[in-house]
DRENMI-511801 format. One record per residue: residue number from 1; residue in three letters; y, x, z of N, C-alpha, C, O in turn. Coordinates in steps of 0.2 Angstrom, whole numbers, plus 5000, padded with zeros to 4 digits. Atoms other than C-alpha are relative to their C-alpha. Layout:
N
- k_r_n_north_n_east_n_up_ca_north_ca_east_ca_up_c_north_c_east_c_up_o_north_o_east_o_up
- NUM_ALA_Y_X_Z_Y_X_Z_Y_X_Z_Y_X_Z
...
//
This chain:
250
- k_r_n_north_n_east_n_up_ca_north_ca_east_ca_up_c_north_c_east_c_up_o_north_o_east_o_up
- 1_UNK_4996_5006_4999_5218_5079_4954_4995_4994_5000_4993_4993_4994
- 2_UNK_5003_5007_5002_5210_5063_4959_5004_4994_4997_5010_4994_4997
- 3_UNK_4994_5005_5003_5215_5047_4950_5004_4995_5006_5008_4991_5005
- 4_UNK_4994_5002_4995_5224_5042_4968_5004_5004_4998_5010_5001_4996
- 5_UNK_4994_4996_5002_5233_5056_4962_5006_4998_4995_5012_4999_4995
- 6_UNK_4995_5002_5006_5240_5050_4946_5004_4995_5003_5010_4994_5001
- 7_UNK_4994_5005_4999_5248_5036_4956_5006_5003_5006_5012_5000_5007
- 8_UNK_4997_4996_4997_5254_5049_4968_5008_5004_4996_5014_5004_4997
- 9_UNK_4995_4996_5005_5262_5059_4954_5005_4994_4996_5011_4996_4997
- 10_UNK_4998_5004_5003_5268_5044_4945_5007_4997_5003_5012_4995_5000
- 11_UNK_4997_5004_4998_5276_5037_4959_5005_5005_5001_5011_5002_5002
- 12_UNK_4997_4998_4997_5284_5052_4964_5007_5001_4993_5013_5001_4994
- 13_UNK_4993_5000_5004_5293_5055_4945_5003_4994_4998_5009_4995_4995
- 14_UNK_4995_5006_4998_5298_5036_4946_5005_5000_5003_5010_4997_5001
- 15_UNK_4994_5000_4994_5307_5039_4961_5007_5002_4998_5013_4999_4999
- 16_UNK_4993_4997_5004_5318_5052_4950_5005_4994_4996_5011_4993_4997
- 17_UNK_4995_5006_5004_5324_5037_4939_5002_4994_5002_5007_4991_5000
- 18_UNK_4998_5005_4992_5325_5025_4955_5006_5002_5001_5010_4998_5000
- 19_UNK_4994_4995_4994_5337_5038_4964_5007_5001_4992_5012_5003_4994
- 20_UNK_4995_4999_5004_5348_5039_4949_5003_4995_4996_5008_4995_4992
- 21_UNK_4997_5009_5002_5349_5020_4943_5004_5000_5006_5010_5000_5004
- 22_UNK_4997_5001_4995_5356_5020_4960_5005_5003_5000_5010_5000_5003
- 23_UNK_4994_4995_5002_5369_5033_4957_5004_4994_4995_5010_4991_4997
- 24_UNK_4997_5006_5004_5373_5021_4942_5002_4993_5002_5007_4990_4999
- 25_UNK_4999_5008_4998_5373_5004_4951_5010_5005_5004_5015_5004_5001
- 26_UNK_4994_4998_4996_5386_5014_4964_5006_5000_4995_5010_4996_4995
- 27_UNK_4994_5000_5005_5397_5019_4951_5004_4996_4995_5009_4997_4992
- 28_UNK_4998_5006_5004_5398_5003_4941_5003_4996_5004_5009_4993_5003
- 29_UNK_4999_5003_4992_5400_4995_4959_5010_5002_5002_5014_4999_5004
- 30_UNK_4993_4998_4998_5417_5007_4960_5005_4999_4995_5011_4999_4997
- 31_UNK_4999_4998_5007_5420_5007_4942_5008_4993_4998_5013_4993_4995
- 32_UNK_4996_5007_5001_5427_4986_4944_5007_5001_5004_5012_4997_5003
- 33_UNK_4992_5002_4999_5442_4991_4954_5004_5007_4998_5008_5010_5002
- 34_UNK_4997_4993_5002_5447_5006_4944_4994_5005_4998_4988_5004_4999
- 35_UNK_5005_4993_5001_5439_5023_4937_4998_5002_5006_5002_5002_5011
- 36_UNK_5002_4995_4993_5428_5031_4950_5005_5006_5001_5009_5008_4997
- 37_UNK_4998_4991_4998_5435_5047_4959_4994_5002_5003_4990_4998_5004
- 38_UNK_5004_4996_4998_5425_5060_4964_5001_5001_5008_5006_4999_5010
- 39_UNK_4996_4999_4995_5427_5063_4983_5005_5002_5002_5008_5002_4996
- 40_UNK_4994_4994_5000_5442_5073_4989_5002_5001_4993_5005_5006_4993
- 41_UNK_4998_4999_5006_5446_5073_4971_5003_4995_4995_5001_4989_4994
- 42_UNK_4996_5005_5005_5459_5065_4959_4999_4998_4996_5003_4994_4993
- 43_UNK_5002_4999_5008_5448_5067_4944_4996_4993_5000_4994_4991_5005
- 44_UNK_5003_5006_5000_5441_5051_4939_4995_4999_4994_4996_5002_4988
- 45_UNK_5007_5000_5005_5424_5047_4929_5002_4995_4996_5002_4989_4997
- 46_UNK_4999_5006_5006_5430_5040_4912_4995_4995_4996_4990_4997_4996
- 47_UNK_5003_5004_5002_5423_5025_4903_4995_5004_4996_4990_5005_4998
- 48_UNK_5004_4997_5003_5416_5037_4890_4994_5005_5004_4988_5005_5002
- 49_UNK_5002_4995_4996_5409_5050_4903_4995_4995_5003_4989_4997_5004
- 50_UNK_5005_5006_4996_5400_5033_4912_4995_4999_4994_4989_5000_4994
- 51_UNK_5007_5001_5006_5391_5029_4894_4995_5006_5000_4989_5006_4999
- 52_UNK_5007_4993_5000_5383_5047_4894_4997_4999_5005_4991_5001_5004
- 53_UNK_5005_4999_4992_5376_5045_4912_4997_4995_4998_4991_4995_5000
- 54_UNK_5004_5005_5000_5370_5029_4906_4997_5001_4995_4992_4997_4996
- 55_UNK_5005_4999_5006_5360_5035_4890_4995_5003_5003_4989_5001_5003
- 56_UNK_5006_4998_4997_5353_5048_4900_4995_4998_5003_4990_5001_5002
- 57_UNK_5005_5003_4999_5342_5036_4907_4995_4996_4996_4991_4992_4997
- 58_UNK_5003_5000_5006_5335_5034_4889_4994_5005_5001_4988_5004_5000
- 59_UNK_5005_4994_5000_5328_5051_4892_4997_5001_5005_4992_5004_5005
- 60_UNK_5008_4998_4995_5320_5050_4909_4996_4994_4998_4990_4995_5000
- 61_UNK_5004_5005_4999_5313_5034_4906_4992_5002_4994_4986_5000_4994
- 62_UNK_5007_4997_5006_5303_5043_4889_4997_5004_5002_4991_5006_5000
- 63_UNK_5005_4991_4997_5299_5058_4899_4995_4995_5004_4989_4995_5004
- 64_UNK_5007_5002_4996_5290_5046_4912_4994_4998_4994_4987_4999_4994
- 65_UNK_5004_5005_5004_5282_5037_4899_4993_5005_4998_4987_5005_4998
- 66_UNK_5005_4994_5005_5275_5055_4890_4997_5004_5005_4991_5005_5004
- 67_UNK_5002_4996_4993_5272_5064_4906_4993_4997_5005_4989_5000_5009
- 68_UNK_5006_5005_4997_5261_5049_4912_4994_5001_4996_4989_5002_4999
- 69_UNK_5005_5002_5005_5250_5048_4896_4998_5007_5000_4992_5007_4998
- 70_UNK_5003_4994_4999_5248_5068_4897_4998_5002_5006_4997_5008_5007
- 71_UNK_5004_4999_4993_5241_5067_4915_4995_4997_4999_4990_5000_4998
- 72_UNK_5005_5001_5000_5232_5055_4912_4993_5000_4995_4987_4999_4995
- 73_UNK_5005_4997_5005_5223_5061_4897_4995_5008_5004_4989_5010_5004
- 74_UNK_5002_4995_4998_5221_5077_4905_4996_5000_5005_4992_5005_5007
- 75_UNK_5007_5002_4994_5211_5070_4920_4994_4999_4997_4989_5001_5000
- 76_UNK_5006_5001_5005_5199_5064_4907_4995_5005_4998_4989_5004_4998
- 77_UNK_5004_4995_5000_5194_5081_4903_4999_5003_5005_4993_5005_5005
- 78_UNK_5003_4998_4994_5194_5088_4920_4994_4995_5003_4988_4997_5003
- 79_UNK_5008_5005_5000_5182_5073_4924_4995_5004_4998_4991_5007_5001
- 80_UNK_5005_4997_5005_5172_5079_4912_4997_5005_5003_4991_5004_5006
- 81_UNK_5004_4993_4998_5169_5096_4917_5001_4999_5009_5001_5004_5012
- 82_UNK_5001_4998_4993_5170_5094_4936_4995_5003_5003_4994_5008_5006
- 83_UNK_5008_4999_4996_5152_5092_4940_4997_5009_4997_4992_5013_4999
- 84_UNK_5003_4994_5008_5149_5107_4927_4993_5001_5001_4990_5006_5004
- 85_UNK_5006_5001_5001_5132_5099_4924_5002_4995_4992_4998_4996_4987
- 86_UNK_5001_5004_5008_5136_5087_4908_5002_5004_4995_5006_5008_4995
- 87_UNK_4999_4995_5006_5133_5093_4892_5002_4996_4994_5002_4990_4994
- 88_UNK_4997_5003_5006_5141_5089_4875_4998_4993_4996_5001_4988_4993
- 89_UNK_5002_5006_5004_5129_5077_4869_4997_4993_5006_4993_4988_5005
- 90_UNK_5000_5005_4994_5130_5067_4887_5007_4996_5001_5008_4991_5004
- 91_UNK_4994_5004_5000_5148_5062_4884_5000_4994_4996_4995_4994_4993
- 92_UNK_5000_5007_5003_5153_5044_4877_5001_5002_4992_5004_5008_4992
- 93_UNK_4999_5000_5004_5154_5044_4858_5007_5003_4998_5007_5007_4993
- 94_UNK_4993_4998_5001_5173_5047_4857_5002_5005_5004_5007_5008_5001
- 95_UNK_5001_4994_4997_5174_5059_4868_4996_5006_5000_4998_5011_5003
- 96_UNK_5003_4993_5004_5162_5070_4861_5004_5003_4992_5004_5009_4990
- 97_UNK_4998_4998_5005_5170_5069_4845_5008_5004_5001_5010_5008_4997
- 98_UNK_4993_4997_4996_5187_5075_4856_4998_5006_5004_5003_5009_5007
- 99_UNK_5004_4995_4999_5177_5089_4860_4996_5005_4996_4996_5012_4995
- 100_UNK_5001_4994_5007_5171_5095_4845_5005_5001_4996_5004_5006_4992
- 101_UNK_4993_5000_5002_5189_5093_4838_5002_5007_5002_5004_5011_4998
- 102_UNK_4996_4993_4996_5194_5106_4852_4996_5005_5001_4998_5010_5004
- 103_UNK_5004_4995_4999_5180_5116_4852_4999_5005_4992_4998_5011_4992
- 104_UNK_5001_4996_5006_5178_5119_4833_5008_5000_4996_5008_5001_4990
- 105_UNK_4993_4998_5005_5197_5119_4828_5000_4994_4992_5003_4993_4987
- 106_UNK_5000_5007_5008_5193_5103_4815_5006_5000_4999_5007_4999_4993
- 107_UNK_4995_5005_5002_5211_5098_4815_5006_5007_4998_5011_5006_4995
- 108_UNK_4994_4992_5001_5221_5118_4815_4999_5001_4993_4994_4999_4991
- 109_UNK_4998_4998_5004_5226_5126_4800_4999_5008_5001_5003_5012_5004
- 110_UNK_5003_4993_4999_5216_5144_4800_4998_5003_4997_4994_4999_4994
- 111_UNK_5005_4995_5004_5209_5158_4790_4992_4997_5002_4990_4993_5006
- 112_UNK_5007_5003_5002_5192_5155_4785_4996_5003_5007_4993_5000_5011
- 113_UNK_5004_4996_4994_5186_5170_4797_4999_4995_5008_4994_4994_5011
- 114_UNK_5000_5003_4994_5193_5160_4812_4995_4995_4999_4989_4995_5001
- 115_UNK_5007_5009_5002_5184_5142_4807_4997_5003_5001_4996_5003_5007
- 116_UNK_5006_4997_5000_5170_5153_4805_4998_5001_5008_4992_5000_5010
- 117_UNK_5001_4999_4994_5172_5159_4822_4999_4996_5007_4996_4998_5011
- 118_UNK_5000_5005_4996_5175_5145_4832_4994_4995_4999_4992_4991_5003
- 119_UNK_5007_5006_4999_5161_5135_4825_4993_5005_5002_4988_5002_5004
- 120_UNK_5006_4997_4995_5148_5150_4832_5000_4997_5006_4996_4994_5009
- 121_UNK_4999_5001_4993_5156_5148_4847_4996_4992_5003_4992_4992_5008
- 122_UNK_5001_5008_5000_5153_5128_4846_4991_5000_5001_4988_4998_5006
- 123_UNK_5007_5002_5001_5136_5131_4841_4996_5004_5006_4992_5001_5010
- 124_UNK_5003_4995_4993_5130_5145_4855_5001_4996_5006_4997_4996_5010
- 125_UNK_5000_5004_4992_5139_5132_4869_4993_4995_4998_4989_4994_5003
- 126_UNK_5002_5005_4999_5127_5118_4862_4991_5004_5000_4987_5003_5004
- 127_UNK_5007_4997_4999_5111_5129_4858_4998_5001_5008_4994_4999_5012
- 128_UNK_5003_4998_4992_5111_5136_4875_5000_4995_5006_4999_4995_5012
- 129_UNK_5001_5005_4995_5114_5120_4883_5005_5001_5005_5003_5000_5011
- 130_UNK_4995_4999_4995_5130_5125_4891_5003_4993_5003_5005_4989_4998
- 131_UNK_4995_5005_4999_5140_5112_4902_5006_5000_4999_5009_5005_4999
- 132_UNK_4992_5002_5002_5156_5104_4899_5006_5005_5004_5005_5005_5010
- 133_UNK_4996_4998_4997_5169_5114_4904_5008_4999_4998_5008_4996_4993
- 134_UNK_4992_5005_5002_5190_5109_4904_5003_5000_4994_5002_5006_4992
- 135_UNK_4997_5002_5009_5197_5106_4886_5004_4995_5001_5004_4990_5005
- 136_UNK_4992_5003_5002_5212_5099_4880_4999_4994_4995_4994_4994_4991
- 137_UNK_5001_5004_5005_5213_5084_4870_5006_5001_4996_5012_5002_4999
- 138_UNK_4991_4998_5004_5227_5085_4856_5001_4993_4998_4997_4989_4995
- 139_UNK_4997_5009_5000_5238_5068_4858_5006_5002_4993_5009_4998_4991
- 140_UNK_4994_5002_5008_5250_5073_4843_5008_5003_5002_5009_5004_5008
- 141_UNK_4992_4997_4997_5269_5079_4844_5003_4996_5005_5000_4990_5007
- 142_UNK_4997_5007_4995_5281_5071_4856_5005_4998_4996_5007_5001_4990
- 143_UNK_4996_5006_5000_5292_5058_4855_4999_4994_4994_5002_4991_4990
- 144_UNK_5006_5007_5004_5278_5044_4848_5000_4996_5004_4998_4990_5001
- 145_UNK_5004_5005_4998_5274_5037_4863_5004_4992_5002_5010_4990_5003
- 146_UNK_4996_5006_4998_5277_5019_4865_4993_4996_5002_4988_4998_5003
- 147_UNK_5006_5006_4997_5266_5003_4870_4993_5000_4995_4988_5000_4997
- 148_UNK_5006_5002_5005_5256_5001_4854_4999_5008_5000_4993_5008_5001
- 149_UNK_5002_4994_5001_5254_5023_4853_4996_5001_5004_4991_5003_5002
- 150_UNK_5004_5002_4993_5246_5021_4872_4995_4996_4999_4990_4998_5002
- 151_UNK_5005_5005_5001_5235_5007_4867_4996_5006_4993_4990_5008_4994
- 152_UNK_5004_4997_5006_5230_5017_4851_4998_5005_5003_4991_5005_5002
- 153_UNK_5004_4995_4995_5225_5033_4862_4993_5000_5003_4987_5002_5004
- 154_UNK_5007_5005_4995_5216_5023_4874_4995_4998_4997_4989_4999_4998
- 155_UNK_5008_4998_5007_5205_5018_4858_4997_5004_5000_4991_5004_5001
- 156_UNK_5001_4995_5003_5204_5034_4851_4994_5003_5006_4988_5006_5005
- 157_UNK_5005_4998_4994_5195_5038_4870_4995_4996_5004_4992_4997_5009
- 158_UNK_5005_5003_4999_5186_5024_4871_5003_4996_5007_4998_4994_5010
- 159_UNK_4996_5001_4996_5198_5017_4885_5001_4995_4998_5004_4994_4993
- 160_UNK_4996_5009_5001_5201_4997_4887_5007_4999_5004_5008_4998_5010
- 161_UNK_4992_5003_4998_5220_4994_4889_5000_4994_5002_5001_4990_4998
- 162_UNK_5000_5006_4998_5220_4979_4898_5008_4999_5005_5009_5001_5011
- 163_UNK_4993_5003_4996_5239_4972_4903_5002_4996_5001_5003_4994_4995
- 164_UNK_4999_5006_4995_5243_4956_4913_5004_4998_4993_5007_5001_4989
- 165_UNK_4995_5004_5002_5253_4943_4905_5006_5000_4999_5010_5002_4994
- 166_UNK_4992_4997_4997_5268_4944_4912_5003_5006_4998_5009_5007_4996
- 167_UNK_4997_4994_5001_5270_4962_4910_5001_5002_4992_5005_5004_4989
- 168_UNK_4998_4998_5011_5266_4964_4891_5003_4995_4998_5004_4995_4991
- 169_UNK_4996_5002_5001_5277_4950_4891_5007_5004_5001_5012_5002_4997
- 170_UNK_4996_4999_4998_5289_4959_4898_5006_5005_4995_5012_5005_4994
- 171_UNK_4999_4996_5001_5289_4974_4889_5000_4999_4991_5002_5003_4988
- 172_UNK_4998_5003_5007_5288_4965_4871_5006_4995_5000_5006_4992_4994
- 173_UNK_4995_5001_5001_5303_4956_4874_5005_5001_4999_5009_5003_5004
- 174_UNK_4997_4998_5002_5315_4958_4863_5008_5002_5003_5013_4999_5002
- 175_UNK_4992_5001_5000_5330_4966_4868_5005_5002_4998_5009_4998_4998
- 176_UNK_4998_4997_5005_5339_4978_4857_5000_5002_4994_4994_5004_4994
- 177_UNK_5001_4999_5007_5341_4981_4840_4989_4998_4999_4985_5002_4998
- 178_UNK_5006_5004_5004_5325_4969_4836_4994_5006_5004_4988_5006_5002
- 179_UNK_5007_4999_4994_5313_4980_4851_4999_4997_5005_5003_4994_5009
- 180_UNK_5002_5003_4991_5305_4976_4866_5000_5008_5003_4999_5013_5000
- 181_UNK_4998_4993_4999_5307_4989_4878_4999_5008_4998_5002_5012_4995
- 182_UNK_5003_4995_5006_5295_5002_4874_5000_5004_4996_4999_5010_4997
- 183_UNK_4998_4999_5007_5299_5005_4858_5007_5002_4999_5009_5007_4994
- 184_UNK_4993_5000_5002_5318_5003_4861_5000_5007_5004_5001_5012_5001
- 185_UNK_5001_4992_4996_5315_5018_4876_4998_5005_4994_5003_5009_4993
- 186_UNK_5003_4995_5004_5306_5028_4863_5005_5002_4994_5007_5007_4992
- 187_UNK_4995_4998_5005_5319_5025_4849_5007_5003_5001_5010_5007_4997
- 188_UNK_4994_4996_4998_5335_5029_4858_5000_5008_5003_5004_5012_5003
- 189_UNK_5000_4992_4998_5329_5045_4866_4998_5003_4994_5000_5009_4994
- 190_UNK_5000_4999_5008_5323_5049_4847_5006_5001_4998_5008_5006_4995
- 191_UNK_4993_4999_5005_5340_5047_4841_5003_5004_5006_5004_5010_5005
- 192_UNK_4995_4993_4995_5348_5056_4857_4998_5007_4996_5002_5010_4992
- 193_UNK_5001_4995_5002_5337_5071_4852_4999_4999_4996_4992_5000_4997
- 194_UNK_4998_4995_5006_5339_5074_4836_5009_4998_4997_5012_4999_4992
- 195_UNK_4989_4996_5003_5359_5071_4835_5001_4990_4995_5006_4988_4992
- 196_UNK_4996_5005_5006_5360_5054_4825_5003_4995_5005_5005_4991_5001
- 197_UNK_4996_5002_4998_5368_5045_4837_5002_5002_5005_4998_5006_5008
- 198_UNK_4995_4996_4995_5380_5050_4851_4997_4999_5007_4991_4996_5007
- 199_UNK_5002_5003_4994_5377_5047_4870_5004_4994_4999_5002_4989_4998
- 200_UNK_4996_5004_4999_5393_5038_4871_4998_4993_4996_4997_4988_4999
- 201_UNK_4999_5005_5000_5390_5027_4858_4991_4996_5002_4989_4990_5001
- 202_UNK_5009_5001_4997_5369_5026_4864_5002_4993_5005_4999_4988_5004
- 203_UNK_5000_5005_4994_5374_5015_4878_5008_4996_5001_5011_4994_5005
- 204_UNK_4994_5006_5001_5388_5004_4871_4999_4994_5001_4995_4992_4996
- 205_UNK_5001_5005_4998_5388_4988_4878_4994_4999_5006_4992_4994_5008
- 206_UNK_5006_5000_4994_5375_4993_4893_5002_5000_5005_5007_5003_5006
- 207_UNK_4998_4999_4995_5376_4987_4910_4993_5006_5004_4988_5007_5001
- 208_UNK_5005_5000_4995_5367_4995_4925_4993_4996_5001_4987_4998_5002
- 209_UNK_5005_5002_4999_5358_4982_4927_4994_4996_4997_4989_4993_4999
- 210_UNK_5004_5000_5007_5351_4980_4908_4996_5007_5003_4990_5005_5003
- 211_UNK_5005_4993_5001_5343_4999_4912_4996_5000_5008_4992_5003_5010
- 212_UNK_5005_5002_4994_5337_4992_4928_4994_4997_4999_4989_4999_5001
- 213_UNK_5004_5008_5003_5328_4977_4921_4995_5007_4996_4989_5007_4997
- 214_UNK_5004_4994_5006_5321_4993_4907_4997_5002_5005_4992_4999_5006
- 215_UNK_5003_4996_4996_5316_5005_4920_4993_4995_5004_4987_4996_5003
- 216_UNK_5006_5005_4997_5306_4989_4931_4996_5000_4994_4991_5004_4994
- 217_UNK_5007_5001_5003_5295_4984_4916_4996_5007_4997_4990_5008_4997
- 218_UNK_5003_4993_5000_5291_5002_4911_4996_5003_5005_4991_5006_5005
- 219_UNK_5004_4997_4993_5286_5006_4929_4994_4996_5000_4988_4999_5001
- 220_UNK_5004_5005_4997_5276_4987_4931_4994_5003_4992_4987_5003_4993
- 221_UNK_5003_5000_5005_5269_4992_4911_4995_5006_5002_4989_5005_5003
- 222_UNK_5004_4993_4999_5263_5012_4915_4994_4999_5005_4988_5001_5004
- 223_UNK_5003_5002_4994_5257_5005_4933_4994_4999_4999_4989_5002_5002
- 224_UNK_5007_5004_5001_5243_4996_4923_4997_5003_4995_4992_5000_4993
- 225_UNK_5004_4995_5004_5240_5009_4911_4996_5003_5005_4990_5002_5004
- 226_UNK_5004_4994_4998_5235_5020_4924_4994_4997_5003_4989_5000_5002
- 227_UNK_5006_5002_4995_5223_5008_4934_4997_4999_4993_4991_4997_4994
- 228_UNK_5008_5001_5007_5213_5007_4915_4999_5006_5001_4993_5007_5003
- 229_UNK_5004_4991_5000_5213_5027_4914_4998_5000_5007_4993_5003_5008
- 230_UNK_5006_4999_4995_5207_5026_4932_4994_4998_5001_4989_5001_5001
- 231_UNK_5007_5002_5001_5194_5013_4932_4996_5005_4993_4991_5007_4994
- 232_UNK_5003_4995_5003_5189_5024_4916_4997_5006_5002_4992_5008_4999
- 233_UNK_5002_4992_4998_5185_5041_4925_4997_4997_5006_4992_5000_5006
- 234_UNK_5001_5005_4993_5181_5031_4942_4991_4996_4995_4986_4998_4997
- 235_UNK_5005_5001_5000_5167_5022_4933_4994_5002_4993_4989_4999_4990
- 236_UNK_5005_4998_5005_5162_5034_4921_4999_5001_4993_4995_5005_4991
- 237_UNK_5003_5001_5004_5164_5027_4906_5001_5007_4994_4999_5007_4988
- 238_UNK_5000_4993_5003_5168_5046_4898_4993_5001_4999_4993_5003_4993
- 239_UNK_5009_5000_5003_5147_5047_4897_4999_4994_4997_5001_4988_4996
- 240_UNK_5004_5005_5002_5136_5040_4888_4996_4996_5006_4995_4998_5011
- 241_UNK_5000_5005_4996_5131_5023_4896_4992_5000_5004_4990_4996_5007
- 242_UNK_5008_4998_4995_5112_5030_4903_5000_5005_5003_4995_5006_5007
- 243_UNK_4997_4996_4995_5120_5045_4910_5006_4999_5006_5007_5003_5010
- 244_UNK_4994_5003_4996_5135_5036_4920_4994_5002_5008_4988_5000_5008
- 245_UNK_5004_5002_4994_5129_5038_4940_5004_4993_5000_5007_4989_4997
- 246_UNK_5000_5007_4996_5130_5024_4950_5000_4993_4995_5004_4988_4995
- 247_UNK_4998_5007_5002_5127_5012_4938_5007_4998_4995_5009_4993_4992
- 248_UNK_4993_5002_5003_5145_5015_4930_4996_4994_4993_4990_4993_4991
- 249_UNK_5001_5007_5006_5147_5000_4916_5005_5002_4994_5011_5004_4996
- 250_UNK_4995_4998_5004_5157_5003_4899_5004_4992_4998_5009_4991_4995
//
């Protein structure tokens, strides 16, 4: 996957949250002169039944958020090993250290024997001067990510976050329970899934077009995530800054 592709992918699990805001607009839309009905049917969508559909959009908006930040990390490593000429001690600083991490098991919980084993291994790829090949970077459990988790990542990989004005404006603007979006996405789908609070009561007092307003600044926020993890892989800076071709610049 090239980094046009992340915006490929990107756009297309957006769309999902697009296509079903829109579902919610409709039903809020029919909601004013009465309970929905279903077509041909007498059955009508209760107040309650409308706030679950409306939490819901708690949880795809987290999922885009987590689902972005695991493509784009994972392009980083394929980068890496595409050419399979760059060797371990041709990667950028922090990215080599994201490489001996996954290479020699530094961060697992193992029998001695393994340890043991996996650093032969480590030591045979670099004796022999073997090239980079795909590995995993380990970002931590889910349901962390938020604005500052992504900016902290992006460190961790040597990755400049750079977000407009307007937009980390948009996304640190406080709107519920004392967060700015971000934060608030990540803590409501947190309490959905693990039980401490309800759907129903998750999206009390929510219009349609409070989870509009949410979904846009998430969309405009990620947007400019991705163009830093692309300029990233695009100009190289995963190498050290005297192996980058063309010139890349850190």
């Amino acid at each position: 996957m090239s980094t046009a592709d992340l915006i490929v992918f990107f756009d297309e699990r957006f769309s999902e949250v697009d296509a079903y805001l829109e579902l919610l607009e409709q039903v809020e839309k029919v909601a004013r002169s009465g309970p929905p009905r279903l077509a041909e049917s007498e059955y009508p969508i209760t107040a309650p039944q409308q706030k679950i559909l409306y939490s819901s959009v708690y949880l795809q908006l987290y999922n885009l958020v987590e689902a972005t930040m695991a493509r784009c990390v994972t392009e980083i490593t394929k980068a890496a090993a595409a050419s399979q000429k760059w060797q371990p001690h041709e990667l950028s600083d922090e990215l080599r250290q994201e490489w001996v991490r996954t290479s020699a098991r530094t961060h697992a919980d193992m029998a001695p024997d393994n340890r043991l084993k996996y650093a032969l291994q480590m030591t045979d790829h670099l004796v022999n001067q073997l090239p980079i090949t795909t590995f995993e970077i380990e970002v931590g459990g889910g349901g962390n990510w938020d604005d500052e988790a992504i900016h902290d990542m992006a460190k961790r990989l040597g990755c400049q976050i750079s977000i407009s004005g307007t937009v980390l404006a948009g996304v640190k603007r406080v709107r519920r329970d004392g967060m700015g979006t971000m934060k608030l996405v990540k803590n409501r789908r947190n309490s959905l899934a693990h039980g401490s609070i309800s759907f129903v009561d998750c999206a009390d007092g929510i219009i349609a077009r409070e989870l509009r307003e949410m979904s846009q600044q998430v969309e405009k926020y990620l947007r400019e995530v991705i163009a830093c993890f692309a300029d990233y892989i695009d100009s190289y800076i995963f190498l050290r800054p005297e192996i980058r071709p063309n010139g890349g610049t850190s």
